[in-house]
Each structure stands twice: as C-alpha cells, then as structure tokens.
C-alpha positions as CSV (number, residue, x, y, z in Angstrom):
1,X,63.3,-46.6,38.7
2,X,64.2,-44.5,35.6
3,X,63.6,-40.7,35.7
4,X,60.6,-39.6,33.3
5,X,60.1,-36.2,32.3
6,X,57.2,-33.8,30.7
7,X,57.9,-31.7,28.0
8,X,56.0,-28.5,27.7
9,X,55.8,-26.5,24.4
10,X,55.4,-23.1,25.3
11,X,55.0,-20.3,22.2
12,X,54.5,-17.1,22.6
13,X,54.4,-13.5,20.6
14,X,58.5,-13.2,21.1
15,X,60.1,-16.4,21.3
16,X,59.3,-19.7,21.2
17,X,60.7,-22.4,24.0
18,X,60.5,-26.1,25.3
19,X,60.9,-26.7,28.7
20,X,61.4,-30.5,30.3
21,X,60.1,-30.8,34.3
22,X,60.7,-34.1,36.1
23,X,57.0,-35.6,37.7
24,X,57.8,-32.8,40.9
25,X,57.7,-30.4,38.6
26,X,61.2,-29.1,38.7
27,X,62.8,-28.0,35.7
28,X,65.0,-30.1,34.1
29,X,66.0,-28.6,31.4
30,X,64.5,-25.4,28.4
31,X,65.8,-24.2,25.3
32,X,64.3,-20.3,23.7
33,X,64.6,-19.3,20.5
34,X,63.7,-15.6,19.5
35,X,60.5,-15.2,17.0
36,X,59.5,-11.4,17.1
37,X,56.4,-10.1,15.4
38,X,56.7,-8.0,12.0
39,X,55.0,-4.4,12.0
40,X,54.5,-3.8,8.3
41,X,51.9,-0.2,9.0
42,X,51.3,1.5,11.7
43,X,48.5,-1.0,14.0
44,X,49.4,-4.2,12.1
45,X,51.3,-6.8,13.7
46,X,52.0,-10.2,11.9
47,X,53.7,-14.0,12.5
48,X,55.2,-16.2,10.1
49,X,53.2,-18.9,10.9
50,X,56.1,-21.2,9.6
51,X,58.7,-19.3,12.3
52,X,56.5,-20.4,14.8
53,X,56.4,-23.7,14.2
54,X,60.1,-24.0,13.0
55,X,60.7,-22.6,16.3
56,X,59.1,-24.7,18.6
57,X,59.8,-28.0,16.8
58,X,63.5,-26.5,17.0
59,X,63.4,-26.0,20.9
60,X,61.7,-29.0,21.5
61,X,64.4,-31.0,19.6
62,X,67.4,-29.2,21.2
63,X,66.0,-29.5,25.1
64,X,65.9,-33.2,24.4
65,X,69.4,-33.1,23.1
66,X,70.4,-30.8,26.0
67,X,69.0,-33.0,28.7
68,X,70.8,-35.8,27.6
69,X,67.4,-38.2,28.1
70,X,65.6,-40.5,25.5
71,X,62.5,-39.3,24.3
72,X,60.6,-42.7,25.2
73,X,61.5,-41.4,29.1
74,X,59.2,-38.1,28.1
75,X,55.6,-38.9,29.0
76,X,53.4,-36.5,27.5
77,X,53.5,-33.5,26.3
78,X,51.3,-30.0,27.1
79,X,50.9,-27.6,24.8
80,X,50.5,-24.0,25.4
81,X,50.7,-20.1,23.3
82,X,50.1,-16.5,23.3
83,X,45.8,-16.7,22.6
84,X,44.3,-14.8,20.1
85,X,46.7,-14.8,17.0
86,X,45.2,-16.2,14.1
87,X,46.4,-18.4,11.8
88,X,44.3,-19.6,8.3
89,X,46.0,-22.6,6.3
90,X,44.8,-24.8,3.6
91,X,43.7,-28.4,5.5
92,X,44.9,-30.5,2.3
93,X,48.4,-28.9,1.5
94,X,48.6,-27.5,5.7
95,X,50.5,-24.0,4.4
96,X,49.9,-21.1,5.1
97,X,47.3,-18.9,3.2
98,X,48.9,-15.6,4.4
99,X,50.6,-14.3,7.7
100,X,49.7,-14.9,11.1
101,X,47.1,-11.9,12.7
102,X,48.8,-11.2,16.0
103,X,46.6,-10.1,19.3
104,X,48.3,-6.7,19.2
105,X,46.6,-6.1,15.6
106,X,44.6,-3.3,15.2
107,X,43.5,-3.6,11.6
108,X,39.8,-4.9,12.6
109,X,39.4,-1.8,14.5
110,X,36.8,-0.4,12.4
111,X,35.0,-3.5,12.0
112,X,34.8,-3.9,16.1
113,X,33.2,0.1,16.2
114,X,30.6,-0.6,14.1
115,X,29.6,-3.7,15.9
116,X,29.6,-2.3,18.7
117,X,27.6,1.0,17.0
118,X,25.3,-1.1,15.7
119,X,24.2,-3.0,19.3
120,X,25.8,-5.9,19.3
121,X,28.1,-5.8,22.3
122,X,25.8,-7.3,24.6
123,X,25.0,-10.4,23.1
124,X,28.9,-11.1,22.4
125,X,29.6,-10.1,26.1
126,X,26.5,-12.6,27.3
127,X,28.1,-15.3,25.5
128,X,31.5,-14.8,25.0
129,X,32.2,-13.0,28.3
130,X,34.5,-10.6,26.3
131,X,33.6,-7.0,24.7
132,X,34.0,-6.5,21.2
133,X,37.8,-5.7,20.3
134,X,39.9,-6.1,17.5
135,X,42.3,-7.6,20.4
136,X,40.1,-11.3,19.9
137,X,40.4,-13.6,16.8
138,X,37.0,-13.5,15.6
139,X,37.5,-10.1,13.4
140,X,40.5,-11.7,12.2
141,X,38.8,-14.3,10.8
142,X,36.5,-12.1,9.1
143,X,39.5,-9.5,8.1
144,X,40.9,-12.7,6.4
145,X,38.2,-13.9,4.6
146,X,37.5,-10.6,3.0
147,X,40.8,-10.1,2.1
148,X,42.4,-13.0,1.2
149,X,41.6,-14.3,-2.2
150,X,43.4,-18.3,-1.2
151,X,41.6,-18.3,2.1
152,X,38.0,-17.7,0.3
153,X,38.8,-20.1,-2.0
154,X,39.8,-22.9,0.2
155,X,36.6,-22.1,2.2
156,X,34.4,-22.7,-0.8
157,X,36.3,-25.8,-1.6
158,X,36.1,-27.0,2.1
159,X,39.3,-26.8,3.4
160,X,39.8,-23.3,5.4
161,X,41.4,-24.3,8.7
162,X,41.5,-21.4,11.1
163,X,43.1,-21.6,14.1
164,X,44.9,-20.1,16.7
165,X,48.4,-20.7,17.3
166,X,47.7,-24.0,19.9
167,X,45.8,-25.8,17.1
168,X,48.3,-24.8,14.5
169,X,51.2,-26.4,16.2
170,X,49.0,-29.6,16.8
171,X,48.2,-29.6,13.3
172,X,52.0,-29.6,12.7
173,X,53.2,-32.1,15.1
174,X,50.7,-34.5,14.5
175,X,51.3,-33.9,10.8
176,X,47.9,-33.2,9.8
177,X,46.7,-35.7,12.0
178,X,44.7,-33.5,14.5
179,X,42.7,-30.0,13.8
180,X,41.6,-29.4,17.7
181,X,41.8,-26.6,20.4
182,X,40.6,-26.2,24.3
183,X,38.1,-24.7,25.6
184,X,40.8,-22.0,26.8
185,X,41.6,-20.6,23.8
186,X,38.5,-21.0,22.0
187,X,37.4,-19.0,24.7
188,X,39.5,-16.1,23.4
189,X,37.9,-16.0,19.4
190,X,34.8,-13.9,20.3
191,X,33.0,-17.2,18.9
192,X,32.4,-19.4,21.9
193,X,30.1,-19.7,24.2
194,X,31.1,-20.3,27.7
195,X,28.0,-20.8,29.7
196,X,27.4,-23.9,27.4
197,X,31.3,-24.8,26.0
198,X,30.5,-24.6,22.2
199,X,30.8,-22.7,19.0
200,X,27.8,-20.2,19.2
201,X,25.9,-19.8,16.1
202,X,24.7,-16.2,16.8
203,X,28.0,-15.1,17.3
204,X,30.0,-17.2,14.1
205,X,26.8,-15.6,11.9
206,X,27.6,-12.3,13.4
207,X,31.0,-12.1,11.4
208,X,29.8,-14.4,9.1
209,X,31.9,-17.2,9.8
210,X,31.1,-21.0,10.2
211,X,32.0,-23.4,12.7
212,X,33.4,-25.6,10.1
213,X,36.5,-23.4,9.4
214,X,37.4,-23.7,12.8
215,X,38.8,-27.1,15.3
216,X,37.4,-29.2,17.6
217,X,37.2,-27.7,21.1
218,X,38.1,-30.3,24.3
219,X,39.1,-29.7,27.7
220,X,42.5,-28.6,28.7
221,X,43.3,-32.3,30.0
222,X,43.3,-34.2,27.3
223,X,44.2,-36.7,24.6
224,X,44.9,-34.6,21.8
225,X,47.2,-36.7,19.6
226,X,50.6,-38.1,19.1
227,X,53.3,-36.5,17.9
228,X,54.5,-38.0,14.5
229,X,58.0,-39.7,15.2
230,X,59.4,-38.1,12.7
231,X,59.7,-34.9,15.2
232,X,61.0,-36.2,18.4
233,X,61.8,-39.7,17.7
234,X,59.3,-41.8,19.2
235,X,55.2,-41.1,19.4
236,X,54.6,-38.8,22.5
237,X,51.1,-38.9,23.5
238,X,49.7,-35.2,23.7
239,X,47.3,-34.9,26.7
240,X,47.3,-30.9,27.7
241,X,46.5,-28.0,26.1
242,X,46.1,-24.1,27.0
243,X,46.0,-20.7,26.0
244,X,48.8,-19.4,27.9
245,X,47.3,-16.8,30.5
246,X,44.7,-19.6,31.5
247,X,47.6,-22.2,32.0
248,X,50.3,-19.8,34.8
249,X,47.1,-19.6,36.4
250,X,46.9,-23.7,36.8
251,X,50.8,-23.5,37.0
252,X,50.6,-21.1,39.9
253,X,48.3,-23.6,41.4
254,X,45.6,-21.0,41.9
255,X,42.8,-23.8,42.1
256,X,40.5,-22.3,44.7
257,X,38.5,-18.9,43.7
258,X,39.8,-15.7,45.0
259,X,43.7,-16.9,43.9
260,X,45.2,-14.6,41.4
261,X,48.4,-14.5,39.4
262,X,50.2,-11.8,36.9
263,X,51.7,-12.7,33.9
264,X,54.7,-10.0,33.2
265,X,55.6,-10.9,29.4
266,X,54.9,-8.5,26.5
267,X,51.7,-7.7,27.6
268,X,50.5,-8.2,31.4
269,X,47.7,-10.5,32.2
270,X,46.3,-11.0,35.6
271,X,43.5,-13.8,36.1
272,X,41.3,-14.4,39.5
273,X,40.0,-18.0,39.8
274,X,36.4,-16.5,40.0
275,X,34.9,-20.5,40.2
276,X,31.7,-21.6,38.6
277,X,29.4,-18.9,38.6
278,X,29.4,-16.7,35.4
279,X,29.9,-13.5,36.3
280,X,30.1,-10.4,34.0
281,X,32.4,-7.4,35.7
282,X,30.9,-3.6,35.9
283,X,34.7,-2.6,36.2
284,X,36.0,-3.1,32.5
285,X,37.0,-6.6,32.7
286,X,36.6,-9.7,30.6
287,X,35.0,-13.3,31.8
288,X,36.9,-16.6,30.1
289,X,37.3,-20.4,31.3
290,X,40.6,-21.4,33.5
291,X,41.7,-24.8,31.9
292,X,40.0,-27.4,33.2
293,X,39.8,-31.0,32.4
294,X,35.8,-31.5,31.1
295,X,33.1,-29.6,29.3
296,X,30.5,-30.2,31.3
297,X,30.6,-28.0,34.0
298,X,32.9,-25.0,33.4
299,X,34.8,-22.8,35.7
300,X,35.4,-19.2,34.9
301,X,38.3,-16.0,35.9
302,X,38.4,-12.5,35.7
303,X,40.8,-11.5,33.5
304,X,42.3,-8.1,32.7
305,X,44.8,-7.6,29.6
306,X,47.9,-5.1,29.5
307,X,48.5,-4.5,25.7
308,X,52.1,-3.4,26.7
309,X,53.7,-4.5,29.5
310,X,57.4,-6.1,28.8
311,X,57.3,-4.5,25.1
312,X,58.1,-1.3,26.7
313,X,61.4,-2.4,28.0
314,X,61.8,-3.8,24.3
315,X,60.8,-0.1,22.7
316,X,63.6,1.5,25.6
317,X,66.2,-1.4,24.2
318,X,65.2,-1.2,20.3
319,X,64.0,2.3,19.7
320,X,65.5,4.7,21.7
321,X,68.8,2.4,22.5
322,X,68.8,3.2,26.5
323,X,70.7,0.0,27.2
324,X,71.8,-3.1,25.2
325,X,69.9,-5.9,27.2
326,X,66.4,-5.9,28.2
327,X,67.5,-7.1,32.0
328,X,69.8,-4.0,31.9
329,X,66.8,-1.7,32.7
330,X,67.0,-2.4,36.1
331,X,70.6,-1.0,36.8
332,X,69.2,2.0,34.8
333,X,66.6,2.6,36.5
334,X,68.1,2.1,40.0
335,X,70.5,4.8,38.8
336,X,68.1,7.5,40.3
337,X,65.9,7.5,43.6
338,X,62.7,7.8,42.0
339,X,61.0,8.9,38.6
340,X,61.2,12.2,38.7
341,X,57.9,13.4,38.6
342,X,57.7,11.3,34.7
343,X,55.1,9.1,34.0
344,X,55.1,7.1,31.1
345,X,52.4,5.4,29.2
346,X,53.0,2.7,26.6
347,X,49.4,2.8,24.7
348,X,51.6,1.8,21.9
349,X,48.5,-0.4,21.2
350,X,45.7,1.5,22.7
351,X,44.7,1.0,26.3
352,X,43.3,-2.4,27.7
353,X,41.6,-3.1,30.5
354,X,40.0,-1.4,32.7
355,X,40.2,1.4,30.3
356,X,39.6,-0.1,26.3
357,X,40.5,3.2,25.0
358,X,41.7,1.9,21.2
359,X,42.4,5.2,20.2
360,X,44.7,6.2,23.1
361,X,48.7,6.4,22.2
362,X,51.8,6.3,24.0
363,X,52.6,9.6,26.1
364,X,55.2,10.5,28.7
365,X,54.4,13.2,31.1
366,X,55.9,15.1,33.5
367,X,59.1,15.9,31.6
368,X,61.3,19.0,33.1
369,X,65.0,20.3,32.1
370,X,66.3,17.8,35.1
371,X,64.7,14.6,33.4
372,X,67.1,11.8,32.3
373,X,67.1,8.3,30.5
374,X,67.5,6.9,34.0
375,X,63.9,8.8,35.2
376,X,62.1,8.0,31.7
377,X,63.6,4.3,32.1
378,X,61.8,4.1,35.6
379,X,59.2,5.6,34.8
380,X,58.8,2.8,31.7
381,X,59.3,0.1,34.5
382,X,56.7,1.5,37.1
383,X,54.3,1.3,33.9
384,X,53.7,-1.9,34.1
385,X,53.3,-1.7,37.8
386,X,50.6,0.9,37.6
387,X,48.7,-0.6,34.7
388,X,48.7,-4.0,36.4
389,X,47.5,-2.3,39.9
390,X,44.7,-0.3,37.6
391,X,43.4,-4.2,36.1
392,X,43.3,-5.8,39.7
393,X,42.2,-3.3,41.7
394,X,39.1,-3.6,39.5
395,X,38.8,-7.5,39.8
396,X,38.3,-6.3,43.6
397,X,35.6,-4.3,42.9
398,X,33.8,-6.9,41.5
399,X,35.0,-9.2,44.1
400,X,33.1,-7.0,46.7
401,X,30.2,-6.4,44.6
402,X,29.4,-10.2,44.5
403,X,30.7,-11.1,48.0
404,X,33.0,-13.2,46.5
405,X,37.2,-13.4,48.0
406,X,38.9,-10.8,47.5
407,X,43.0,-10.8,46.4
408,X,44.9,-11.4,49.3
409,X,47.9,-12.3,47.9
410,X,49.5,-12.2,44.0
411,X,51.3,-14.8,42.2
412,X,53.7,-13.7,39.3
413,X,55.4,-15.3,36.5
414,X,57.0,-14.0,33.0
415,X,59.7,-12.8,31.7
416,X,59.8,-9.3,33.9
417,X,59.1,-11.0,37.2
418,X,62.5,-11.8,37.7
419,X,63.1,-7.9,37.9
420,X,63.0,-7.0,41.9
421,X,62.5,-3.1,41.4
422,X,59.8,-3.6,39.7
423,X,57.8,-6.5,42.0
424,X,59.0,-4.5,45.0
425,X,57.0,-1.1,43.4
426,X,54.2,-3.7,42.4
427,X,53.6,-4.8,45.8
428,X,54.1,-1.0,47.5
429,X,50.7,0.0,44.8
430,X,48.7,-3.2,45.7
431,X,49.4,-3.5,49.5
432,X,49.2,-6.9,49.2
433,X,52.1,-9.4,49.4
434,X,53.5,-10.3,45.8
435,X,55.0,-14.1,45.8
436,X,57.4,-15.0,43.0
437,X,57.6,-19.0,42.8
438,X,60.7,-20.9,42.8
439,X,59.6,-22.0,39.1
440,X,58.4,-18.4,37.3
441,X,57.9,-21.0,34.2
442,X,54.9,-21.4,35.4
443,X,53.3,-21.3,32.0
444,X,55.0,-24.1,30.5
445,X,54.5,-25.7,34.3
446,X,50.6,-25.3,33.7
447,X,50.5,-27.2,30.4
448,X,52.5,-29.8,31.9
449,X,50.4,-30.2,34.6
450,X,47.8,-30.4,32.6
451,X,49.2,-33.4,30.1
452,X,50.5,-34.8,33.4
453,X,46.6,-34.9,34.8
454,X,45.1,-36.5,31.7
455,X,47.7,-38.8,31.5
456,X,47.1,-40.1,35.3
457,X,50.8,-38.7,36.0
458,X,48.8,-36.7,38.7
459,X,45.8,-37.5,40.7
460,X,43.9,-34.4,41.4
461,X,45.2,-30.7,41.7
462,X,45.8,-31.1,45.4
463,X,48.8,-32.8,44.7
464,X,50.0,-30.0,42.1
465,X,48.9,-27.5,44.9
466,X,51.4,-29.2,47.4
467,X,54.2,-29.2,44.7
468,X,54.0,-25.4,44.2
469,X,56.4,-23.5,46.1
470,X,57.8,-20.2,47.0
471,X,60.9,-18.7,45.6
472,X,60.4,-14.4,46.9
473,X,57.8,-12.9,49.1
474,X,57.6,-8.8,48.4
475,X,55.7,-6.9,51.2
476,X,54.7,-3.7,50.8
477,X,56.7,-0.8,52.4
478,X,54.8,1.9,51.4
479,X,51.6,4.0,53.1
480,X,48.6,3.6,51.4
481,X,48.5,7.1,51.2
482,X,51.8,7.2,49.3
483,X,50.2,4.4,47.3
484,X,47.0,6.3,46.4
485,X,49.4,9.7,45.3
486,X,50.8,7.8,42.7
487,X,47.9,5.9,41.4
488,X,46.0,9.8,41.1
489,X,49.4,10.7,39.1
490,X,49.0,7.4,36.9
491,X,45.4,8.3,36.0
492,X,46.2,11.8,35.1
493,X,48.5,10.6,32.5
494,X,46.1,8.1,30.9
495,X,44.1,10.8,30.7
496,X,46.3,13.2,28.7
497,X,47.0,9.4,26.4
498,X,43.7,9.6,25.5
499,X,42.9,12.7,24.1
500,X,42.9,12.6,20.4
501,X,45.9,13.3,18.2
C-alpha cells in the first residue's frame, strides 16, 4: 500500500514551517523559513500579515517538493500558530487593513488598567478564564478600531474580518472560502466564553466589539475547508486546527488530567490537562480549553505564559553579539561552572505569570568585577528555567488545593528543548523527571493529530497515546535544598525588576 502523509502548518511569532509525518507520526520531512516580528516603539510589536502567509504557503510548497511525494498521497492537513496576534482584513478585497498586533504588544496597556480599575476583571476572568492583559486579542481589536480609519470603515460597510493568525491562514488557503477558528484560539481573545463555547456578549460589549467582526468557532477536529489547488496542487481537506500551546499539549499526548508539558520557544508555556471541571487558579494562572474535537462538553488546562523565554538567547545573539548562533549559547555557557552569583531577568515585556507585573523590565543582578559573558550567558539560560519552575510550581498549588494530580512528570518541546544544560537545570529546580520526546515537533504533531482524528486517520487518542514516545529522560541531581537557594535568589531579582524606573 502507498505511503500517505499529514502535513502540518505550523506558524509562529519567528518563523514560519511545514512539517510532513507519516500515519505513525514520524517525521518525514519540514521546511522553516524566518519571519521575525518588527519593534517600531518601545512595547509595540507587529507582523506583516502578508509575511506570514507568504511564509507558510512557501514551506508548505517546498516540504512537498523536499519529500519527493504527490500531494494527492497527503491526507489532511492541521493547522496550527502562535494565539493571540491579531490580524484585521477587508472580507471582500482579503488585504490587510494595517499590520498584524503581536501577543508581545503592549500598546493596550492602558486600556487593560482601566478595565481592570474600573471592576471588570472578574467577569472577564468568570468567562474567559483569563485576567485582563494587553497580552489577549480582545484590546487589539479595540486598539484597531479606534485607530484605524480602513478597519472602521470596512466595519460599517460589513466587511471587518478579525482574526487571529489560524483563521487568517485559512482564509488564505481556502482563498476566501472559509472565515473560522477553534475553540483553542478563540479561547485566547478575552471574548469567549468557555463554560458555554461561544462568543460572549458581555464581554464583545465590554470593548465594544461585535461578534460579527470575528469567525466561526468549531472544535479542534474538524472539517474546516479545502485548500484551493492552486496552492498545493490538488484540494487537501483541512480537518485540525489549534492555537499552538493547546496543540504540544495534544502532541505530547497529555490526554489524562494531571499531564503537563513546556513549550520552550520565544516565550515558555506550560499547560496541565486540568479535565472538565472549570477551575479558576488562586496562584496567578489562566484557565483555557485543550483542543478537543466537540463543543459540547469542554475540557479545560492550567496554563502559565513566559513572555520571554527563547527571545532572550535572541537578545544575547542580536543585541549584545555574545555568539553568532542561537544553539551557540550552550558552549558559552558551559564555559564556566555556574552563574556566578548573576541572575538575569528578561521582563523585556513585563512579567507573566504567576507574577503579571506589566510594568516590570529587564534587570541583571548580582554583577561583581569577576562577571563574564559566559556567567551573564548562563545566567540568561537558567532564566528560562527559573521562570518556567516559578509558573508550575504554582499549577501545583492549585493542584493540591482542589485534590486534583499533581505534576509528576514534564514533557517538553520547542525550539530550546534541544539544549541539555538547560533541561538538566530545569529538572534539578522541579525535582521531577523532565522527558524530551523523540519528536520535540510536537506542535506541528498536535495539529496533525488532530486533522488525522477528524479525518478517521485515528480512532481515539489511545492510539496517539501509544505512538508517543521517549527521546531523553532528565532526573534531577540536585537537593531540594540546593533547589529552594536558588529559587529564593530568583525571586529576589524579580523583585528588584519590578520596582519602578
């Protein structure tokens, strides 16, 4: 029998890629191409929302090509993206009506405060199961209806499409054919309501929004579309669809609540399968839907957000020119036995959770006349660590406070996964074991899955579960003790990043 293959479209705030699995869910074959943010002021960060696309349709073209297959042997196709980044185009010409509003921008900052001034968080929080931050799309929307004159126009006429970046591509690949989202990323706007998996009124007339502007929310699983032969050659069906923290977690097979995984990609985002109860956290975390496949009875995780986690190997590599290749950090940092006594904290974009301190900036601490590049590089690396240990250990206080699982074990993926030192130090600060999978492309894997269980590739999740398998196991090798000394040091210095300037 002929080989067929799934082809996952994976787009994310720094590059965009397509990666090919086989039905076992090995990979076949992926193709990257680089699409970095712009920073045109201080706290704004913008996409060309024709890069992104251009991108992807690029990748997704040359993995074909690289593989050497037919695209009538490619089944389906999942779709999946960084979350919260906004796009607005005009439904009857499909451009653009101005850049792309990242999840890194700030610029509805104010906007959030006096929300949040004025009482509102916990309704949003009720609802939504987020707090009120400029981090979600919902301001966005706002910020561009207030300020761009096109978009206000082509939402008087009827034809304001805003979207984020999943519904965008769709819109694109099925050449206008198709203006829908999942319930994963429409979970991320601020707008949605996930006890009852719809646009909520109350919150769309909070900003002063309506649900028209925005798509058609479905499940994860399902049939989406096709994409327009024009693309790829031949009509692929589109059956999955997720933000891209919600689909690692299904491509880390973490089906059961209590499973967690960690995302290390620009930011760091660690999700707990937390089932179907709707839970709220007392520990500064957010509520949102894993990817499922219906409507009708959703399923929820605890999610914590690193604003920079990865970026701050890019900041070492682009602004202060420590090395000439991200992956080079890790030689750097091995250079010396330990940090020095320097902590550093990227709050390039604020703090996330558990802190959300928005006003907090970047700081290194600790510095003495013995302090080199090599400490300040490994100190940048154990960042992430510390941040990401700061995030779960709070999804285990609510864990205990509900008598739900606690972690046990953690599943990681991204870009900065593949970096030992830094998975090793991850697992010393949890004391848990930290399990890298032979496939870390586990978010492209998700959406796969996920086209591959709407279109009856797969019959249930057990089977994913048995295909997921082990690449690394880190154990911890350091006391608890030793464990808690550092954490104390890693909390002074996010207390010195958020004093005001």
């Amino acid at each position: 029998m002929k080989k067929k293959y799934l082809l996952a479209l994976d787009q994310g705030t720094s590059s965009s890629r397509s990666v090919l699995f086989d039905t076992h869910g090995q990979l076949i074959a992926m193709d990257q191409k680089e699409v970095l943010p712009r920073f045109p002021a201080p706290g704004l960060v913008e996409h060309d929302p024709h890069a992104l696309w251009r991108t992807q349709l690029e990748t997704a073209q040359n993995v074909i090509a690289r593989a050497g297959i037919s695209t009538r042997d490619i089944l389906t196709i999942g779709i999946t993206n960084q979350r919260e980044t906004l796009v607005a185009w005009n439904r009857l010409t499909g451009e653009p009506l101005c850049p792309a509003l990242v999840w890194q921008d700030r610029r509805t900052q104010a906007l959030c405060e006096q929300l949040i001034e004025s009482g509102h968080e916990a309704l949003v929080q009720a609802r939504s199961g987020l707090r009120i931050d400029a981090y979600f799309s919902a301001g966005k929307a706002k910020w561009i209806l207030d300020h761009i004159p096109a978009a206000k126009a082509c939402a008087d006429a009827g034809h304001l499409a805003l979207g984020t970046v999943d519904s965008w591509l769709l819109w694109n690949l099925t050449k206008g054919a198709n203006f829908a989202t999942d319930l994963t990323n429409a979970s991320r706007t601020l707008l949605f309501n996930i006890r009852k998996n719809h646009w909520d009124t109350s919150l769309l007339d909070l900003f002063e929004l309506k649900s028209s502007y925005f798509p058609e929310v479905h499940p994860s699983a399902h049939q989406f579309g096709f994409a327009d032969p024009q693309w790829l050659g031949h009509p692929i069906p589109i059956t999955g669809m997720a933000g891209d923290q919600q689909s690692a977690l299904f491509g880390q097979a973490c089906f059961k609540p209590g499973m967690a995984k960690n995302t290390y990609g620009t930011g760091c985002f660690a999700l707990m399968n937390s089932g179907g109860t709707f839970q709220l956290s007392a520990n500064g975390l957010i509520t949102t839907l894993n990817a499922q496949s219906t409507l009708s009875s959703p399923s929820y995780a605890a999610e914590g957000s690193v604003f920079v986690g990865g970026a701050v190997v890019q900041w070492l590599r682009d602004g202060l020119h420590a090395f000439e290749r991200s992956a080079d950090i890790e030689k750097l940092a091995r250079s010396v036995p330990d940090n020095g006594g320097v902590t550093v904290v990227p709050a390039f974009s604020g703090l996330g959770a558990p802190y959300w301190q928005p006003d907090a900036r970047g700081t290194i601490t600790g510095l003495t006349r013995g302090t080199t590049l090599a400490h300040i590089a490994r100190a940048a690396l154990e960042s992430i660590a510390f941040q990401s240990t700061a995030l779960l250990q709070a999804m285990n206080r609510d864990a205990q406070a509900t008598a739900r699982a606690e972690l046990s074990e953690l599943r990681v993926d991204g870009g900065a996964s593949s970096n030992n030192l830094l998975m090793q130090f991850q697992a010393d600060l949890l004391g848990i074991p930290v399990i890298r999978p032979a496939v870390t492309e586990t978010t492209a894997l998700g959406a796969a899955w996920l086209a591959g269980l709407n279109a009856g590739i797969y019959s249930h999740t057990d089977e994913l579960a048995e295909l997921w398998q082990t690449d690394t196991c880190f154990t911890p090798s350091m006391t608890r003790d030793e464990a808690a000394g550092k954490m104390a040091q890693w909390e002074f210095a996010v207390r010195q990043a958020c004093v005001p300037q």
